[in-house]
C-alpha positions as CSV (number, residue, x, y, z in Angstrom):
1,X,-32.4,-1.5,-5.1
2,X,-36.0,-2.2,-5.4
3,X,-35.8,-5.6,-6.4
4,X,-36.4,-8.1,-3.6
5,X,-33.3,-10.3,-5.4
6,X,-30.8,-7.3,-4.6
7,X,-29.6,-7.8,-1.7
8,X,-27.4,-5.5,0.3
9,X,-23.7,-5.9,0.1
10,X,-23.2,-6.0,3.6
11,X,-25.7,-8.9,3.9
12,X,-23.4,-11.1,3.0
13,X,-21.5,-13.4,5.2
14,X,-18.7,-11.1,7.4
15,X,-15.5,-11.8,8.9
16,X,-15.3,-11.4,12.9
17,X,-13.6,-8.8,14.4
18,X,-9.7,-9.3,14.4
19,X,-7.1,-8.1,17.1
20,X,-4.8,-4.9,15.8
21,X,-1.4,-5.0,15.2
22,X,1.0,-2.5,15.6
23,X,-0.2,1.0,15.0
24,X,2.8,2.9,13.3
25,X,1.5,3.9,9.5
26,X,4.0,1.8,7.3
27,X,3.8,-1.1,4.9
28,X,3.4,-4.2,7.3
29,X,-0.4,-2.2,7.9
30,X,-0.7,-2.3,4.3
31,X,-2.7,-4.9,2.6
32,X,-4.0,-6.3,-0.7
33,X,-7.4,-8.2,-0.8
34,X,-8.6,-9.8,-4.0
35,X,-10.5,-12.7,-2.5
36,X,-14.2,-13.4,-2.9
37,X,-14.1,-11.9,1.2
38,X,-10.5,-11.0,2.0
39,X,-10.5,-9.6,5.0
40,X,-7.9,-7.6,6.9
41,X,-8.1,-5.4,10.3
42,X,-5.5,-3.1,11.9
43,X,-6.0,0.0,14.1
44,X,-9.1,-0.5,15.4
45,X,-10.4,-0.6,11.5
46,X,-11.3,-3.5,9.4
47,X,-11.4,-3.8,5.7
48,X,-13.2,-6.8,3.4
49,X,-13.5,-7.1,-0.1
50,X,-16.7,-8.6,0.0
51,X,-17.5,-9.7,-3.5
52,X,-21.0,-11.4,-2.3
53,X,-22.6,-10.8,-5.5
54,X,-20.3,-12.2,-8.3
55,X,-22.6,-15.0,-9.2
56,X,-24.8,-12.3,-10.5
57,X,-22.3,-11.6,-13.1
58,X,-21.2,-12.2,-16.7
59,X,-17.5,-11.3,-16.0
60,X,-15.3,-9.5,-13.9
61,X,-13.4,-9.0,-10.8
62,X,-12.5,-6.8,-7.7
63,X,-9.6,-5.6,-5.7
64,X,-9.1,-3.5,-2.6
65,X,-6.1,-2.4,-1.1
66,X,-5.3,-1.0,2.2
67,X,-3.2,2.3,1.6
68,X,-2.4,3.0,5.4
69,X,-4.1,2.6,8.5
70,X,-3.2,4.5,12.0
71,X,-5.3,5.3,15.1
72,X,-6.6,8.7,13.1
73,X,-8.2,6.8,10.3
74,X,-7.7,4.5,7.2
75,X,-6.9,5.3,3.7
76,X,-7.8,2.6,0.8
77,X,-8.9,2.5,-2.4
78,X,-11.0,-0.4,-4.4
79,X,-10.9,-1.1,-8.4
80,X,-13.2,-3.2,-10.2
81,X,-15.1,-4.1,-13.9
82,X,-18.2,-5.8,-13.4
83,X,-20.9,-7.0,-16.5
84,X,-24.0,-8.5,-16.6
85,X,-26.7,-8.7,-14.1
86,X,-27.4,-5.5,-14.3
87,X,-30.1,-5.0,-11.6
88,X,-27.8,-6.8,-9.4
89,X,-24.8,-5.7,-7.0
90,X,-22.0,-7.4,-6.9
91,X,-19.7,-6.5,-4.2
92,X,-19.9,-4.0,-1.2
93,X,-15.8,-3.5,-0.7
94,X,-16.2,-1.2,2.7
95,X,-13.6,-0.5,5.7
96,X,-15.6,-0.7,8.9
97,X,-14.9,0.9,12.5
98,X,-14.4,-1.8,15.4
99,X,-16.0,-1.4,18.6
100,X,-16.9,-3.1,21.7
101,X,-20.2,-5.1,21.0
102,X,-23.1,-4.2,23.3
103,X,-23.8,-0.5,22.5
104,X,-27.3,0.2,22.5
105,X,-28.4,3.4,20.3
106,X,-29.5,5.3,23.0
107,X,-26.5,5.0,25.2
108,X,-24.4,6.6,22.5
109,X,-23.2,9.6,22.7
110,X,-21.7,10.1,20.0
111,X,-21.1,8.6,16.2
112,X,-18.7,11.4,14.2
113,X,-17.4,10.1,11.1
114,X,-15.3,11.9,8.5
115,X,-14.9,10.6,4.5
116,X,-13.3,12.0,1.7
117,X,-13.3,9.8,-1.4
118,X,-13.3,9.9,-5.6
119,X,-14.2,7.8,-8.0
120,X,-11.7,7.4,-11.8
121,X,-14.4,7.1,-13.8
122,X,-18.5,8.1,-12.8
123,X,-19.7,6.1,-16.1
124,X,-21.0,3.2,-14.0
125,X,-23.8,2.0,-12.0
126,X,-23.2,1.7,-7.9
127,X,-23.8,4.1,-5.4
128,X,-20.8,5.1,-2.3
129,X,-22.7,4.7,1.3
130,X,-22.1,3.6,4.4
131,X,-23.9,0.6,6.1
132,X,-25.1,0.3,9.9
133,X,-26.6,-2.7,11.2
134,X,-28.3,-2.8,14.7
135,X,-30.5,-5.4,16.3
136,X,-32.6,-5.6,19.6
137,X,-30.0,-8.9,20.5
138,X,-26.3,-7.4,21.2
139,X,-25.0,-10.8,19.8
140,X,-26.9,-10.7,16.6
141,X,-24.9,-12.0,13.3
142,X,-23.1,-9.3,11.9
143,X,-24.1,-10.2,8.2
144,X,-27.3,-8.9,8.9
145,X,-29.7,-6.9,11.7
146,X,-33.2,-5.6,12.9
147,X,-32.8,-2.4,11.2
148,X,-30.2,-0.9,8.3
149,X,-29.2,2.8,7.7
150,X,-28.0,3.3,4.8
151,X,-26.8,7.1,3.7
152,X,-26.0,7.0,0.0
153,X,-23.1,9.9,-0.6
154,X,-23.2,9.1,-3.9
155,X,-25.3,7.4,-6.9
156,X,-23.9,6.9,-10.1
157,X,-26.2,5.6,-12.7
158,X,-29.9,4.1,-12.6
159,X,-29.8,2.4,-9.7
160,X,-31.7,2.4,-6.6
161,X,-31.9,1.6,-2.6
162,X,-34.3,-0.6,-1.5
163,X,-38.1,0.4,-1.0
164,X,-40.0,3.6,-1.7
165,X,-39.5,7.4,-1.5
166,X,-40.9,8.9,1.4
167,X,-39.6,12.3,0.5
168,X,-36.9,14.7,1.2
169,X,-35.5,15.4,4.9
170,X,-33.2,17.2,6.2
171,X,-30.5,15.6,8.9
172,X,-26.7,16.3,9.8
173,X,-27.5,19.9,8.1
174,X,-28.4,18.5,4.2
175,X,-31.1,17.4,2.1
176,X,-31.7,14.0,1.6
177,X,-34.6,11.4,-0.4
178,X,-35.4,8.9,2.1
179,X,-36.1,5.3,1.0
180,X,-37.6,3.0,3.3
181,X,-38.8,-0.5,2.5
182,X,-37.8,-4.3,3.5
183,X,-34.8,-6.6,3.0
184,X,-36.3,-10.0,4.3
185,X,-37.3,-9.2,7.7
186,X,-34.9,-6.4,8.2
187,X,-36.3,-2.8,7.9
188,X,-33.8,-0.5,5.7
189,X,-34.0,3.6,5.8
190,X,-31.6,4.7,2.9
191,X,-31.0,8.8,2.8
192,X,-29.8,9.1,-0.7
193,X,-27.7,12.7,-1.7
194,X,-29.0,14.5,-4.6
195,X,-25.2,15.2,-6.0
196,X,-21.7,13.4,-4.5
197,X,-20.8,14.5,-1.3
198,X,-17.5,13.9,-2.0
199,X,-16.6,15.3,1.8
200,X,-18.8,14.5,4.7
201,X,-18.3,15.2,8.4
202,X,-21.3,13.7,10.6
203,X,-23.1,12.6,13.7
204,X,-24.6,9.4,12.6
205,X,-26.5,9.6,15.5
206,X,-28.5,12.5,14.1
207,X,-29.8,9.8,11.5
208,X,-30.9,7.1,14.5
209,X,-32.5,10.1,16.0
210,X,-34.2,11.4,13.1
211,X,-35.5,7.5,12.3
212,X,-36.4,7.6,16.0
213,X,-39.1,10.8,16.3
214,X,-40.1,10.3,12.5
215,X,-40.1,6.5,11.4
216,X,-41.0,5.1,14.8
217,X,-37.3,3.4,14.8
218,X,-37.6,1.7,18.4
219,X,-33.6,3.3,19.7
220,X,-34.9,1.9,23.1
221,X,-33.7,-1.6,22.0
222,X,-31.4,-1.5,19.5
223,X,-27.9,-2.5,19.2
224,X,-25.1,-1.1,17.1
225,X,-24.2,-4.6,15.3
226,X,-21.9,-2.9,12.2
227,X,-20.3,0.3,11.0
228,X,-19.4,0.8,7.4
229,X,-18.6,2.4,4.6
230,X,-17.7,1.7,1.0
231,X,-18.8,1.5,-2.6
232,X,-22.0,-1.2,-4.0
233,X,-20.9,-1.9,-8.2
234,X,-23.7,-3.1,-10.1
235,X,-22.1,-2.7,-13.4
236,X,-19.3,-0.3,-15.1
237,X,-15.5,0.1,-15.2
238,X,-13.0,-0.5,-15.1
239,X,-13.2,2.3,-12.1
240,X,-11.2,2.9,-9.1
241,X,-12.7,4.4,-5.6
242,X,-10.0,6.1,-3.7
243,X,-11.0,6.8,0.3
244,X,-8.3,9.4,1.1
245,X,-9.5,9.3,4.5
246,X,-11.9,7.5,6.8
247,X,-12.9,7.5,10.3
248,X,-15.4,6.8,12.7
249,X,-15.2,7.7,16.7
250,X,-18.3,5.8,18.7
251,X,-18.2,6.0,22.1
């Protein structure tokens, strides 16, 4: 997105975190969210629709559903038919991993995620990423931060993260096209895949550290504020996303 008008999804307002329920896998843990930011948590997971950028367009609409959630990891799946505004996004439907506030980036030890996901139909614009926030204050908003990381698994049409191309770098054991440029006064490094990684197994924390020793990314005073992923429509559809699995352990 190299338009200062295209905001990130996640930059929109977000819902605090909620307390779990019950962790058994069965349809009281099930959920569907078709409000502008339905929101719904369970499991030590957390799910909103997020529509933040619907003004920008001509028609259309958005639904996610929670499929199951359980202490292993969340399954959900959004659909959606945007048009108009085409340079803008419209929504940023993600499930997030809860976790206590507080952790600085260098206390971490570790940040494994796993994702597999699909989309129906690939003849659309919007990219499937995940979204980390930190900040130097542990309280910071959660709708936006000091710093973003983006990691783009997928791009889908001519669309773009925010900034310019600084290359190609290797972290987590693949090749990625670093964008790095501003949001406001929030700094954004987006690693974009060259093809889908439809299945991805990571250290997050090999991003921080790569941003650390080659973007002078200060980990000495920043906070993990949010931990997402999900899918950013600018225009297409109708499409479904389908995260068969999703899980994040920080600790």
């Amino acid at each position: 997105m190299k338009l200062a008008a295209l905001f990130l999804a996640s930059v929109a307002a977000a819902s605090p975190l909620a307390s779990a329920p019950s962790s058994s896998l069965d349809r009281r843990q099930q959920a569907t969210l078709c409000g502008q930011y339905s929101y719904w948590a369970g499991s030590g997971y957390e799910f909103n629709n997020n529509n933040w950028g619907k003004g920008a367009a001509s028609s259309g609409s958005q639904c996610t559903y929670v499929d199951g959630a359980d202490g292993n990891g969340v399954r959900w799946h959004t659909t959606w038919n945007w048009a108009g505004g085409q340079d803008n996004v419209k929504s940023y439907a993600n499930s997030g991993k809860q976790f206590a506030r507080g952790l600085k980036i260098t206390a971490l030890n570790n940040m494994q995620t796993s994702v597999s996901w699909s989309y129906s139909n690939t003849n659309i614009r919007a990219n499937v990423a995940y979204d980390v926030f930190t900040a130097a204050d542990p309280n910071h908003a959660t709708s936006s931060g000091d710093y973003e990381l983006m990691i783009w698994l997928g791009r889908y049409g001519n669309v773009y993260p925010i900034g310019s191309s600084r290359g190609w770098v290797n972290v987590a054991g693949r090749s990625w096209e670093l964008f790095v440029g501003m949001n406001g006064s929030m700094k954004v490094f987006s690693f974009i895949a060259g093809s889908p990684v439809n299945s991805f197994n990571a250290n997050v924390k090999d991003f921080f550290n790569y941003m650390r020793d080659n973007q002078g990314y200060p980990a000495n005073s920043q906070h993990l504020i949010v931990f997402q992923m999900g899918t950013e429509p600018f225009t297409g559809g109708p499409t479904t996303l389908t995260v068969s699995q999703f899980s994040a352990n920080i600790y």
